[in-house]
FILUM-338118 format. One record per residue: residue in three letters; x, y, z of N, C-alpha, C, O, CB in turn. Coordinates in steps of 0.1 Angstrom, whole numbers, padded with zeros to 4 digits, always signed. Glycine has a CB too. Example, Ala and Ser with C-alpha at 12.3 -4.5 7.8 and 13.67 -1.06 7.14 Angstrom:
ALA+0132-0057+0078+0123-0045+0078+0132-0033+0078+0142-0033+0085+0113-0045+0090;SER+0128-0022+0071+0137-0011+0071+0129+0000+0079+0134+0011+0080+0141-0006+0057;
END
This chain:
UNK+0008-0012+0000+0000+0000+0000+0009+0013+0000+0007+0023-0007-0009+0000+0012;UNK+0020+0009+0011+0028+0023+0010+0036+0024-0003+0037+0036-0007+0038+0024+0021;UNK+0041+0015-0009+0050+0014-0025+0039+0017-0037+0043+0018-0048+0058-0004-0029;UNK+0028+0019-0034+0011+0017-0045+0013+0037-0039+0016+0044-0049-0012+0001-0034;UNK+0013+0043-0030+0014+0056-0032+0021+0065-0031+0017+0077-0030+0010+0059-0029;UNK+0039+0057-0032+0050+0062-0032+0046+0064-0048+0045+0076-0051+0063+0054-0027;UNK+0044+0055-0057+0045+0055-0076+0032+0065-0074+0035+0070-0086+0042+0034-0088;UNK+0022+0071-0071+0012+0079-0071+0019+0092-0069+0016+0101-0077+0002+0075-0061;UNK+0027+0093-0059+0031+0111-0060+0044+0111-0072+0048+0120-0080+0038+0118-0041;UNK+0049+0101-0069+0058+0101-0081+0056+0104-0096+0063+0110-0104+0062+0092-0081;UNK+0045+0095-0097+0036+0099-0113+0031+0112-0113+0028+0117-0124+0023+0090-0117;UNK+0030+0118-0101+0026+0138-0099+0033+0145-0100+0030+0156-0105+0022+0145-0088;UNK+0049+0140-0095+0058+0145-0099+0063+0145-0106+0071+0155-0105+0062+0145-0097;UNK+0065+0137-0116+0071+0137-0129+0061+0144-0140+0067+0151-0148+0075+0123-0132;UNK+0046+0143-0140+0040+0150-0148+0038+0163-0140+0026+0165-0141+0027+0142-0153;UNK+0042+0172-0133+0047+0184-0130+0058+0183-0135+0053+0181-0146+0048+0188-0119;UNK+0071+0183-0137+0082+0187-0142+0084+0187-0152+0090+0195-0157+0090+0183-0139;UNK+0077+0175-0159+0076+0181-0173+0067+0188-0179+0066+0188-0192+0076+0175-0180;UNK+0061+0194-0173+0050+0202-0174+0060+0218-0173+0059+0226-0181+0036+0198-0159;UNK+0068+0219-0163+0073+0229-0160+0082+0234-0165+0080+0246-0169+0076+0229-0152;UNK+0097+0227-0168+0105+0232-0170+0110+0223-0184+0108+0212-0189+0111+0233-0157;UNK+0120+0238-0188+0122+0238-0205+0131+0230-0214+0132+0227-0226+0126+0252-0210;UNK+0141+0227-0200+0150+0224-0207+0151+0207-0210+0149+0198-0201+0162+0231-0200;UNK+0155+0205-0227+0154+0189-0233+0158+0180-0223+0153+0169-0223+0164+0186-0247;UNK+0167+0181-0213+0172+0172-0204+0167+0167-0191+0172+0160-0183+0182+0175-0202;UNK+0154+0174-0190+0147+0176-0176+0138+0167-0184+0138+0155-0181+0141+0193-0170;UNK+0130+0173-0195+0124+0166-0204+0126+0150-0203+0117+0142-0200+0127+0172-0215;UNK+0139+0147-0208+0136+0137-0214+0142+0125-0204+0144+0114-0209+0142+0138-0228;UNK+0146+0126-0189+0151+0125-0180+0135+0118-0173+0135+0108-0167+0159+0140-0176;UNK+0124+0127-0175+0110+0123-0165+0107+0117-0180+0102+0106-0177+0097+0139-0156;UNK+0107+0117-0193+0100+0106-0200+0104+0094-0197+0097+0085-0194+0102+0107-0215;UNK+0122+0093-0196+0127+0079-0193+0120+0075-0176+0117+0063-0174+0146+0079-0193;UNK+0119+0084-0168+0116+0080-0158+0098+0075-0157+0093+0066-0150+0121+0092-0149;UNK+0092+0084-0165+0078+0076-0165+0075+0063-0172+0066+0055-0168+0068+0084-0172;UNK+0086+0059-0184+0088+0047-0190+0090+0033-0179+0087+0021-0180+0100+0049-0199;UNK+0096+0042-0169+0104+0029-0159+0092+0026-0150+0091+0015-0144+0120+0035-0147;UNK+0085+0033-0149+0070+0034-0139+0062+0026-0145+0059+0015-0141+0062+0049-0139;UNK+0060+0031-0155+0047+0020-0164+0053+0003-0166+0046-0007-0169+0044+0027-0184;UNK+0070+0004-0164+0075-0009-0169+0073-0018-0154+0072-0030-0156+0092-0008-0174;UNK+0072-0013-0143+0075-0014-0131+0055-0015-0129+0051-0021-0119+0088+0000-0123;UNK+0048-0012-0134+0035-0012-0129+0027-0027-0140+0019-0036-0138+0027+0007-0132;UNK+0035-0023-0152+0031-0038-0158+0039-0049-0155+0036-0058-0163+0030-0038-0172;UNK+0047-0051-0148+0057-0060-0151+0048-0067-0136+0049-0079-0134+0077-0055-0153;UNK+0042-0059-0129+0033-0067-0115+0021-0078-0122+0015-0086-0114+0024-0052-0103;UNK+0018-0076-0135+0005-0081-0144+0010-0089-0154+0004-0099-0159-0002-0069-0151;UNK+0023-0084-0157+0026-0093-0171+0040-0101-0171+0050-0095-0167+0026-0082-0185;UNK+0040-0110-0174+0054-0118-0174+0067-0103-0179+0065-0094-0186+0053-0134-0190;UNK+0076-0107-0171+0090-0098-0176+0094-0097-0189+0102-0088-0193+0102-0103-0171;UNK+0088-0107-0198+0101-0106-0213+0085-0098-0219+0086-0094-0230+0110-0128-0225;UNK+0072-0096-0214+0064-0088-0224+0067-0074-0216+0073-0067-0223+0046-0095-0227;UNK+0065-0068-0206+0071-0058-0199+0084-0051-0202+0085-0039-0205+0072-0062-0187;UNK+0093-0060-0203+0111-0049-0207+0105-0046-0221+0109-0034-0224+0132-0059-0208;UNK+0097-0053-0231+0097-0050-0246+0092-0034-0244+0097-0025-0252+0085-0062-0255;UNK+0081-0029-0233+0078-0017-0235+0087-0007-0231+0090+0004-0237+0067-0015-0231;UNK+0093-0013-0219+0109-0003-0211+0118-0003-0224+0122+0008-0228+0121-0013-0195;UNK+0121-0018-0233+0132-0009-0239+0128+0000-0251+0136+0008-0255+0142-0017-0244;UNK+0117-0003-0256+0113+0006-0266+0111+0018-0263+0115+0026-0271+0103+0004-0270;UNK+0104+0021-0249+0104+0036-0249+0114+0044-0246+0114+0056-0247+0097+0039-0242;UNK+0127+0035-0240+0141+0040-0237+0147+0040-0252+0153+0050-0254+0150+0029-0225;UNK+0148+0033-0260+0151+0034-0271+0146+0047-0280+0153+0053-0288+0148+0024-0275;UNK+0129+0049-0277+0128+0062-0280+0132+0071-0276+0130+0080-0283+0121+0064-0282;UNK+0139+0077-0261+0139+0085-0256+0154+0089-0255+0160+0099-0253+0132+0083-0244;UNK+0158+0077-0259+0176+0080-0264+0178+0086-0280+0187+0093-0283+0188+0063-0263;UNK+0168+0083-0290+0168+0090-0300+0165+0103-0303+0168+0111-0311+0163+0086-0305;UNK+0156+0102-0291+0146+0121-0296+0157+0126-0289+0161+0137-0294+0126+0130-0287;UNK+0165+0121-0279+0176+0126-0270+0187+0129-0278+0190+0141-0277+0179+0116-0259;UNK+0194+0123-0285+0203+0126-0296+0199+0135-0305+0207+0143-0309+0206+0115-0303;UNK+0185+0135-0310+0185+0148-0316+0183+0160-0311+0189+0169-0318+0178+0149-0324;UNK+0177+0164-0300+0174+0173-0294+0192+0177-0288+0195+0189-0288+0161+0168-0284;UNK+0200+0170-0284+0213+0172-0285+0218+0184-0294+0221+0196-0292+0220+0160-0288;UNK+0219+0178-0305+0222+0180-0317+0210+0197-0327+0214+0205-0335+0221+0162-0325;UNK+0200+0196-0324+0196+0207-0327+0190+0218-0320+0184+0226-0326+0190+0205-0334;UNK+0192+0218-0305+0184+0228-0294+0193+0238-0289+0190+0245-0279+0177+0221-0281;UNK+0207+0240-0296+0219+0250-0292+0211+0261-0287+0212+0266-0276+0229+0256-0306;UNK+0200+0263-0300+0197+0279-0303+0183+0280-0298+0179+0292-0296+0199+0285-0321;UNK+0172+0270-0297+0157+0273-0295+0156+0268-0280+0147+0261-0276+0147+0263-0307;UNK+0167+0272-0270+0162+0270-0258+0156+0283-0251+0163+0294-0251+0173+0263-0251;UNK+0146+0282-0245+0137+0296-0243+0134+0289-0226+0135+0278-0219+0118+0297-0257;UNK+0131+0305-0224+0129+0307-0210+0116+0310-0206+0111+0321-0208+0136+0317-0207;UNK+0107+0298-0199+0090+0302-0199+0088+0307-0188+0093+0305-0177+0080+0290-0200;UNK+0078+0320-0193+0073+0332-0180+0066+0320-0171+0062+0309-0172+0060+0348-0187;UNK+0064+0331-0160+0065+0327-0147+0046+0322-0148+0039+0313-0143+0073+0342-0134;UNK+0044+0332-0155+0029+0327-0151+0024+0318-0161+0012+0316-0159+0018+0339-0150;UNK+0029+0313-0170+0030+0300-0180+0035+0291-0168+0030+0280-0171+0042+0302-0194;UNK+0039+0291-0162+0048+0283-0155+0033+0277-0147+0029+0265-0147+0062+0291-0146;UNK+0027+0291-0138+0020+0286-0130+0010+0279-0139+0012+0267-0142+0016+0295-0122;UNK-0001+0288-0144-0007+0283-0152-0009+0266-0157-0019+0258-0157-0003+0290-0160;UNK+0007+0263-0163+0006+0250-0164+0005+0237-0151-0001+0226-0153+0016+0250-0170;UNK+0011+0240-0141+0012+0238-0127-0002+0239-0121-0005+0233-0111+0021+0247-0120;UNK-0010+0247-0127-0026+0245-0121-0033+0241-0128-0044+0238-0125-0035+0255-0115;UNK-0029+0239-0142-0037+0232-0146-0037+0215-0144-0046+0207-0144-0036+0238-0156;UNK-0024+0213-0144-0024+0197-0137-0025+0199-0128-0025+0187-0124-0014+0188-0136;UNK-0027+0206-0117-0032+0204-0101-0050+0201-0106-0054+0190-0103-0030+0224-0088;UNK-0058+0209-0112-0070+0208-0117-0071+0190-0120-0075+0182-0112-0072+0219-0130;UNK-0068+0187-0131-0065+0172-0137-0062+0166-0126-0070+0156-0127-0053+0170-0147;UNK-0055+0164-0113-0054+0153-0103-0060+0154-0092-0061+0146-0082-0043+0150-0100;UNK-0067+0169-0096-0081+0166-0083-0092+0160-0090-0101+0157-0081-0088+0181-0076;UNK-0095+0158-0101-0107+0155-0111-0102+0141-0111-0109+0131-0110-0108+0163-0127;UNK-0088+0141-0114-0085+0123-0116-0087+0117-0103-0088+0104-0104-0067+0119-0121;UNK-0089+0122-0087-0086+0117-0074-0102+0119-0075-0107+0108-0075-0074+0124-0061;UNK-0109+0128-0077-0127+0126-0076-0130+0114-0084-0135+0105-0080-0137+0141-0082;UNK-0125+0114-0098-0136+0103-0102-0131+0087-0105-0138+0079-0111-0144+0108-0116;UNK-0116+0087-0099-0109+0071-0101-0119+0059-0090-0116+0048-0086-0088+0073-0096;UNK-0128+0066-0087-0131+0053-0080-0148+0050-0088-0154+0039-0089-0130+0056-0059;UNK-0151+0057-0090-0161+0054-0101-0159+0047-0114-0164+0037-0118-0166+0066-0105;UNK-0149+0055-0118-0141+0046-0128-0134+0030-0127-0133+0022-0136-0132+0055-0131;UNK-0130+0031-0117-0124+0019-0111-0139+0005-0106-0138-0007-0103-0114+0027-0096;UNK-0147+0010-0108-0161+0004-0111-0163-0002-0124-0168-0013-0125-0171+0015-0110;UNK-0160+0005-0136-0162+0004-0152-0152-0003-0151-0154-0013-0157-0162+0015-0163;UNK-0141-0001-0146-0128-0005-0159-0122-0011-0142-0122-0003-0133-0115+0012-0172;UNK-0118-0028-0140-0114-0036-0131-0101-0035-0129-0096-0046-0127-0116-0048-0132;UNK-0094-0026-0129-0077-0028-0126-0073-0023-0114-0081-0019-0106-0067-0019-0136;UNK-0066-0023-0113-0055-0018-0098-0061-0006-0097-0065+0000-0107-0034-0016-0099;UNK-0063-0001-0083-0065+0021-0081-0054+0026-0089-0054+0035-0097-0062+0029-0062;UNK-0042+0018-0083-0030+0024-0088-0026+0025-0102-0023+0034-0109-0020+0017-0082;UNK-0026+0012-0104-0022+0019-0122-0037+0025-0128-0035+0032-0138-0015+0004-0136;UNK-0046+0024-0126-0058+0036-0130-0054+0050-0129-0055+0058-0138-0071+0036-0121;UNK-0050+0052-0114-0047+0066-0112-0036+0069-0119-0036+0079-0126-0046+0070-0098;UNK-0027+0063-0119-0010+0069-0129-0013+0065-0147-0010+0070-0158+0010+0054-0123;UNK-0017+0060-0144-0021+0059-0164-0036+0074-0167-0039+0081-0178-0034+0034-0169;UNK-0042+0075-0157-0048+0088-0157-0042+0096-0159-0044+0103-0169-0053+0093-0149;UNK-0030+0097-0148-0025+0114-0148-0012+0112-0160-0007+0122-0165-0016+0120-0129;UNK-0010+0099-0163+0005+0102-0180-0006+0109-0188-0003+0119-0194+0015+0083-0192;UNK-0020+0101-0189-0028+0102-0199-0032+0117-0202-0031+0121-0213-0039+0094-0195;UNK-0037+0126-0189-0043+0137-0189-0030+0147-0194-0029+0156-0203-0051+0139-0172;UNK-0019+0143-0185-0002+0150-0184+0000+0149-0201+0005+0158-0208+0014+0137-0174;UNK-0004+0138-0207+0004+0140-0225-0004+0149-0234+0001+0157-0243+0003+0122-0236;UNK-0020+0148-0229-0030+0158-0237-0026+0172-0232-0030+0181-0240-0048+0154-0232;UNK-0021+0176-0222-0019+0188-0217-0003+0195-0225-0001+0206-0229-0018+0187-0200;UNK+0005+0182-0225+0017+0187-0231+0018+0189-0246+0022+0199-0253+0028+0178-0227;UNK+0013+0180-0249+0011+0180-0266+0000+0194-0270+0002+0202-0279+0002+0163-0273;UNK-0007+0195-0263-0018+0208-0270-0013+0221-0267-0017+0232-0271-0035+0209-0263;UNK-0006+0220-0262+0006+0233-0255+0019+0234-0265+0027+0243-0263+0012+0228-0237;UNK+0021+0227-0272+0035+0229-0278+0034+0235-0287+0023+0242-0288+0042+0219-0283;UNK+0044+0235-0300+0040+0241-0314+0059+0235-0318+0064+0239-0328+0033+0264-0315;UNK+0065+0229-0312+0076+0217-0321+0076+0207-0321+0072+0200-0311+0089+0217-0320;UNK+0080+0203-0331+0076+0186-0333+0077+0174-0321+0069+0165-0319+0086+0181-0343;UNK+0094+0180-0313+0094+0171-0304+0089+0173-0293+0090+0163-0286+0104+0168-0302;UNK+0084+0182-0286+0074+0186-0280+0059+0182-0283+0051+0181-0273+0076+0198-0281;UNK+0054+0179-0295+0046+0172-0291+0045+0156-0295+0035+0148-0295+0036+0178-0294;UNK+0061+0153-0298+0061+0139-0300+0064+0133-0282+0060+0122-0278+0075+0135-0313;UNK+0070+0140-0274+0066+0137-0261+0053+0140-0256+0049+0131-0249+0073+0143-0254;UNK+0048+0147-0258+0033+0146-0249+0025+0132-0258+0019+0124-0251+0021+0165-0252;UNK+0025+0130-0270+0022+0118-0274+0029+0103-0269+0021+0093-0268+0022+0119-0286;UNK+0040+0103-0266+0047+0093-0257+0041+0091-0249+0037+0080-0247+0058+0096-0252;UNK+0038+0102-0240+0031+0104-0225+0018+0097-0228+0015+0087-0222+0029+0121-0220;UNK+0012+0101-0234+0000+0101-0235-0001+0080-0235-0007+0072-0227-0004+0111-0251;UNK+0008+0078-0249+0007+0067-0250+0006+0056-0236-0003+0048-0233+0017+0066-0259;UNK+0021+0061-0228+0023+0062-0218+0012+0051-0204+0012+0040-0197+0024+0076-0218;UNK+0003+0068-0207-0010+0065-0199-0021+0056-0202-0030+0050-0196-0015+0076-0197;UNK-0018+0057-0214-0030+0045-0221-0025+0031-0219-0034+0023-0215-0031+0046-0238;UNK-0013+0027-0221-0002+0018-0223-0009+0011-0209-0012-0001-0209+0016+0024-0224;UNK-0010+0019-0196-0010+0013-0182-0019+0007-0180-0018-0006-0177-0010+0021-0171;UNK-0032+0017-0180-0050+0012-0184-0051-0001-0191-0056-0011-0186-0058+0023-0197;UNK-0045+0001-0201-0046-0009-0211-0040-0023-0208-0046-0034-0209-0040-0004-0221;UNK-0029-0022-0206-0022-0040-0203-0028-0039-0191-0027-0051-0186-0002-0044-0202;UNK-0035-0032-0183-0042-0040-0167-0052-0046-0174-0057-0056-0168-0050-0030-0154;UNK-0057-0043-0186-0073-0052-0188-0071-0062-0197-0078-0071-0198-0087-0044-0193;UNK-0056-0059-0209-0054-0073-0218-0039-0073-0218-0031-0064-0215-0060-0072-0236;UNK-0036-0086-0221-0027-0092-0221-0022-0102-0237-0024-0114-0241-0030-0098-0208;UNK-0014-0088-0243-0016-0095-0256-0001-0093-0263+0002-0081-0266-0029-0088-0265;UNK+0007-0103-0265+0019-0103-0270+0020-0094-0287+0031-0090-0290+0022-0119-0269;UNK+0011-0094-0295+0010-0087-0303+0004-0073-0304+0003-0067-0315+0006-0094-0308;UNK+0000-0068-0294-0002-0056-0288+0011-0048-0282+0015-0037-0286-0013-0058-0278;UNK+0018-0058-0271+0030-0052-0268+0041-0052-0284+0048-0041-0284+0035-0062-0253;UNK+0043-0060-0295+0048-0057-0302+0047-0044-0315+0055-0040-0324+0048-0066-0301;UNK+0033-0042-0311+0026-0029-0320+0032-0018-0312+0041-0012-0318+0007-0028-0320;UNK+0026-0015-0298+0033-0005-0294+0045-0003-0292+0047+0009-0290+0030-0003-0288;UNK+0054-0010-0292+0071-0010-0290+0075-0005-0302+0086+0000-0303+0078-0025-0286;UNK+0066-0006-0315+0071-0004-0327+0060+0012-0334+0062+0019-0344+0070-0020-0335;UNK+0050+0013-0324+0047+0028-0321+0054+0036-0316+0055+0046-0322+0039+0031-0316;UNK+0058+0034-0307+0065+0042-0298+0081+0045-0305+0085+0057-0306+0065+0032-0283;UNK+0088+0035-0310+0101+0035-0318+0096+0047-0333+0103+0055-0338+0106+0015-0324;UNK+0084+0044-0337+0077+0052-0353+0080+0068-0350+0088+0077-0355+0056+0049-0356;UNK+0071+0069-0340+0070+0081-0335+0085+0092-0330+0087+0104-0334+0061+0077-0324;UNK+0090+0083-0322+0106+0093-0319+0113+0089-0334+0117+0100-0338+0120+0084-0302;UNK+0115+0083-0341+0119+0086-0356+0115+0093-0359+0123+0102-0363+0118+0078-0364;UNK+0100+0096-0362+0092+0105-0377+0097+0120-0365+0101+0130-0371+0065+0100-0382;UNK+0097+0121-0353+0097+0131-0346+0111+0139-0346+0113+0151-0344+0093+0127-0333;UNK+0121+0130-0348+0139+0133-0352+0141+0137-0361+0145+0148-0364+0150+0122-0352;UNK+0135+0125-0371+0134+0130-0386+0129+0149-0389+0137+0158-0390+0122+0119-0393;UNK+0119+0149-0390+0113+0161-0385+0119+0172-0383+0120+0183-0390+0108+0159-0375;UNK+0123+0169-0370+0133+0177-0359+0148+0187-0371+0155+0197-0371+0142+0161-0345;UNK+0144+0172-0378+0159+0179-0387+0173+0173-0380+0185+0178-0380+0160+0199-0384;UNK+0169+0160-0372+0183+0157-0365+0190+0146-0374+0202+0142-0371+0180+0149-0348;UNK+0182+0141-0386+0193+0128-0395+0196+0143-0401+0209+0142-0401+0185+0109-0409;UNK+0195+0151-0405+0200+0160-0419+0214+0163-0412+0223+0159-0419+0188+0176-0423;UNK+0217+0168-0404+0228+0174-0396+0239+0166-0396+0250+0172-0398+0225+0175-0382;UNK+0238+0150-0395+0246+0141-0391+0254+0138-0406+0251+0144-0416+0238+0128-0382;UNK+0264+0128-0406+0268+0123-0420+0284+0126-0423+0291+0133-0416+0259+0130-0432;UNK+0287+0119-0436+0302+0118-0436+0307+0133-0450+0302+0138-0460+0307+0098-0441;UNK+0318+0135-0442+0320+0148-0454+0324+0144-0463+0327+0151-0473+0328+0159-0453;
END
């Protein structure tokens, strides 16, 4: 019970921080860290070799967008005003009082753990907030991660499907590609 609401403030905490702050390494630091969460919340439900397939995929994606975001954020790193800051910070305070009012109603419809209900809520609510807020690619190829993220949790609590975990490992890999690509991070690289 106490380790079920240690991963509860933790999943608050990490969708605050990246909610907050700008810089790619903070960023992509709480993506890897929410990956390890969801791996660590399915891996209580699902055998280990279908569980690491989603840890390493999403670590695989998060070392790619990570290499490009290396390689092209010299110059587009920006400094977000203070009341953007808040703003964003209440608005996920809003989202996990709404997610803490209605997870037990919900948890009625849909039979899974409180716990991964509530943390696949808040990646879920955390990716729709980050992605509709951006306007660069990898910015909202993370809030879709996230997003995925939160669905990913919901989801393997109610099926258990080896060809599902291989769809999304290979979503999740699509997405930080088409998002690098994009980014303009293969154009950069190469031999003279």
């Amino acid at each position: 019970m106490i380790l079920n609401s240690v991963f509860i403030f933790i999943s608050i905490f990490l969708s605050g921080v990246i909610l907050i702050f700008t810089d790619w390494r903070w960023k992509m630091a709480s993506l890897a860290a929410i990956q390890l969460i969801c791996f660590i919340l399915i891996l209580q439900i699902w055998p280990i070799a279908l569980a690491s397939v989603k840890l390493i995929s999403g670590w695989m994606g998060v070392a790619l967008m990570s290499a490009t975001m290396a390689s092209t954020t010299d110059s587009r790193n920006y400094e977000m005003q203070t009341s953007a800051r808040v703003f964003k910070l209440m608005l996920a305070a809003f989202s996990w009082i709404v997610i803490a009012a209605s997870v037990e109603r919900l948890n009625s419809w849909l039979p899974i753990t409180y716990t991964n209900l509530f943390i696949g809520l808040v990646f879920f609510f955390c990716g729709i907030f980050y992605f509709s807020q951006e306007h660069e690619i990898n910015g909202i190829a993370i809030g879709l991660l996230i997003f995925l993220s939160g669905f990913d949790v919901i989801y393997s609590s109610l099926e258990g499907s080896a060809l599902v975990t291989g769809i999304y490992g290979l979503i999740i890999i699509l997405v930080s590609i088409i998002s690098s690509y994009l980014q303009g991070g293969f154009s950069q690289g190469g031999f003279d």
